[in-house]
C-alpha positions in Angstrom: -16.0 40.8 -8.4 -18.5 38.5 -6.7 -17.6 35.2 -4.7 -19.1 32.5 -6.2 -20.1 29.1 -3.8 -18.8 25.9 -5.6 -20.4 22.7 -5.2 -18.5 19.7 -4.4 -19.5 18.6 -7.8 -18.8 21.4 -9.5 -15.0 21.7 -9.0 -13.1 20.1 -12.2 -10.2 18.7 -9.9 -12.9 16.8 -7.6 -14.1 15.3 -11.2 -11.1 14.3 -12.5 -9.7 12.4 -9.2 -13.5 10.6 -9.6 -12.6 9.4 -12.8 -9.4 8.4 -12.4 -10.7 5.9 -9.4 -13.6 4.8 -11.6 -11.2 3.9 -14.2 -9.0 2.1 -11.6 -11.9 0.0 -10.8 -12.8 -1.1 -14.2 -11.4 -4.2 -15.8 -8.8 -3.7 -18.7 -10.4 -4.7 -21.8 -10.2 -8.3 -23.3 -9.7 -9.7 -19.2 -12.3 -11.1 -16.6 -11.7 -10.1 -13.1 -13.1 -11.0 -9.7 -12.7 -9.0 -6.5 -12.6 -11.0 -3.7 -11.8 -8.6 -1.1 -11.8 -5.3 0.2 -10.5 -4.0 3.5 -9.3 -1.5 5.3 -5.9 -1.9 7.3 -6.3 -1.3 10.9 -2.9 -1.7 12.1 1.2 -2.3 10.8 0.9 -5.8 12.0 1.1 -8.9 9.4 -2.2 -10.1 8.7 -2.5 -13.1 6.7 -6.1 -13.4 4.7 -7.4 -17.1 3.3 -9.9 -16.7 0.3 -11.8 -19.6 -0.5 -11.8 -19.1 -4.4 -13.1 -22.5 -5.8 -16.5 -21.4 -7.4 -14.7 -18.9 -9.2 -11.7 -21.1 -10.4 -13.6 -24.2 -10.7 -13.5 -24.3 -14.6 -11.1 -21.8 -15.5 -7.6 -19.9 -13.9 -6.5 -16.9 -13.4 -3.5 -15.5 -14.4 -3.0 -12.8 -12.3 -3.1 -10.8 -8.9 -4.0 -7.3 -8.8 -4.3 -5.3 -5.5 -5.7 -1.9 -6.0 -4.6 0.3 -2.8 -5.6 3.9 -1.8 -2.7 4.5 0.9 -4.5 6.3 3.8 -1.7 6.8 6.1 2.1 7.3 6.3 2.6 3.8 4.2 1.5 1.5 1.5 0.7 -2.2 2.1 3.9 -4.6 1.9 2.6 -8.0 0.3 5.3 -10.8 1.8 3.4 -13.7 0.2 1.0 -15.1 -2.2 -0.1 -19.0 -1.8 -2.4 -21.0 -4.0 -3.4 -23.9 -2.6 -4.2 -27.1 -4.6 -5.0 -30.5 -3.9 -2.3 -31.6 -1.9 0.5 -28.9 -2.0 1.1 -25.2 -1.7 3.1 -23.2 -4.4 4.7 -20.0 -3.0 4.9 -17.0 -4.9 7.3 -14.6 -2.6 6.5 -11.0 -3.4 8.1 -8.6 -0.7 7.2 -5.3 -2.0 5.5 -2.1 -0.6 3.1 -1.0 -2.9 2.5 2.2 -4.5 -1.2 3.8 -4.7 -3.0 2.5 -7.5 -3.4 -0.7 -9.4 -0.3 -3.2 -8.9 -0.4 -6.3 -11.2 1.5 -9.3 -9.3 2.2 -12.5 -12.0 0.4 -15.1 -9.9 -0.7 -18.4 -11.9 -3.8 -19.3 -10.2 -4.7 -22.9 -12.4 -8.3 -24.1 -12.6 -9.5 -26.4 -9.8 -7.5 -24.1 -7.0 -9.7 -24.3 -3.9 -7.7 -21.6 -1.6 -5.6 -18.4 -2.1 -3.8 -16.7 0.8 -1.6 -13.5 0.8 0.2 -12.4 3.6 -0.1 -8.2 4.1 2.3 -6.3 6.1 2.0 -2.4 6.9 0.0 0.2 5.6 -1.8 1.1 8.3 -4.9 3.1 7.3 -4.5 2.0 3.3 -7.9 1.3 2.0 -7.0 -2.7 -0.4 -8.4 -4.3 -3.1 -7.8 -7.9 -3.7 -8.9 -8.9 -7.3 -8.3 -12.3 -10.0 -7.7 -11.3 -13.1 -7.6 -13.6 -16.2 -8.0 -13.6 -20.5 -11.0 -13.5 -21.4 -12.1 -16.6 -23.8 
């Protein structure tokens, strides 16, 4: 029986891990997201990242978190922390959870007007992230 030379393309398991991430990506019908970060994580340490989210919360919140994470090392990403910042005071929403691969939805009220978000990551050295606002759509 002859070998036969398989193009990357050409393998079904190579397809079907394609689009499963391509349907990770996409929003969940009847919601409006906006990604408003991407990284990789360098080291273990905590890192703490400030997004300046005003334009995109200016006349309508969000309702949710969602960080979308390809683990690339030993670990997943812990998220201690998530702050939204308004006008004149911080609410804290403590998380403290490692987080599997894949899509994890965190139940962060972000209202409209909020100028600032900031999570605090721990971990997950080598996991590729994916910080994104999710909310209803009108």
């Amino acid at each position: 029986m002859p070998l036969r030379a398989w193009a990357q393309d050409d393998l079904p398991e190579i397809s079907i891990i394609r689009k499963a991430v391509e349907e990770l990506k996409k929003c969940p019908e009847g919601r409006e997201c906006a990604t408003i970060d991407a990284f990789t994580r360098t080291t273990n340490k905590r890192e703490v990242k400030r997004y300046g989210i005003g334009r995109l919360a200016a006349e309508r919140g969000f309702d949710r978190v969602v960080i979308m994470q390809h683990i690339g090392g030993e670990h997943g990403v812990i998220v201690n922390t998530v702050r939204v910042g308004q006008p004149g005071r911080w609410t804290e929403h403590a998380q403290g959870v490692r987080l599997p691969e894949g899509r994890t939805v965190l139940s962060v009220p972000i209202p409209a007007g909020t100028p600032e978000l900031v999570i605090s990551f721990d971990h997950g050295r080598g996991a590729e992230v994916t910080v994104i606002m999710e909310r209803r759509k009108p």
